[in-house]
N, C-alpha and C positions, 0 to 999 in steps of 0.2 A: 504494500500500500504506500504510495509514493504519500510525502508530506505536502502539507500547503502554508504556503507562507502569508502570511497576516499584515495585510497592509491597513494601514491608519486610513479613513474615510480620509477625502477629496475634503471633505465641508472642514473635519478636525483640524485638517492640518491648516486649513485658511484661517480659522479662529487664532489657532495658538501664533500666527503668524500677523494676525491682524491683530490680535492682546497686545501680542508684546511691543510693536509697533507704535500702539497708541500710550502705552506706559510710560516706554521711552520720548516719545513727542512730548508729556506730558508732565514729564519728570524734567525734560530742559523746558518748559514753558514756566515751571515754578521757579528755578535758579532764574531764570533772563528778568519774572517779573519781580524777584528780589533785587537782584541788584539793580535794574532798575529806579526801583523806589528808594534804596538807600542812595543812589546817585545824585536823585532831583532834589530827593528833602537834606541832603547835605550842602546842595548846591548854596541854598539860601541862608543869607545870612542870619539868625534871628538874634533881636536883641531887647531887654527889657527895654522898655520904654520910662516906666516910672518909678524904676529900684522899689530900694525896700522901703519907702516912704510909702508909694502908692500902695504896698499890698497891707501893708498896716493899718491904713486909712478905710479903703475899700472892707473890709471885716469879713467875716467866713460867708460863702457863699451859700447861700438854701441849698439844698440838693433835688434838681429835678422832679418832678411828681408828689412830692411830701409839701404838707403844708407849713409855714413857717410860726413860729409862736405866736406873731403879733397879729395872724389872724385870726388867731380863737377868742 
């Protein structure tokens, strides 16, 4: 009885070739989008504007969606 050799489906082996494919695409599109953004926001210079006078002055800020004391 002669043997038969076992080939991988036509469709299988396009999966594992299109997976890896998009992984790798996918995995330099997250390095490129990193450094990119660490590029551009380094670019800019930022700098206080009003030292530490203005943020003494200014007092703690409310926190988004919480209501503040002086409205109750």
């Amino acid at each position: 009885m002669a043997r038969q050799r076992h080939e991988a489906a036509r469709w299988a082996r396009w999966c594992v070739t299109a997976g890896t494919a998009l992984m790798v695409f996918s995995g330099a599109m997250l390095v490129m989008v990193d450094r990119a953004v660490a590029r551009y926001e380094n670019a800019v210079h930022q700098e206080d504007l009003f030292g530490d006078e203005g943020a003494a002055a200014a007092g703690p800020r409310p926190r988004p969606g919480r209501p503040t004391s002086a409205g109750r």
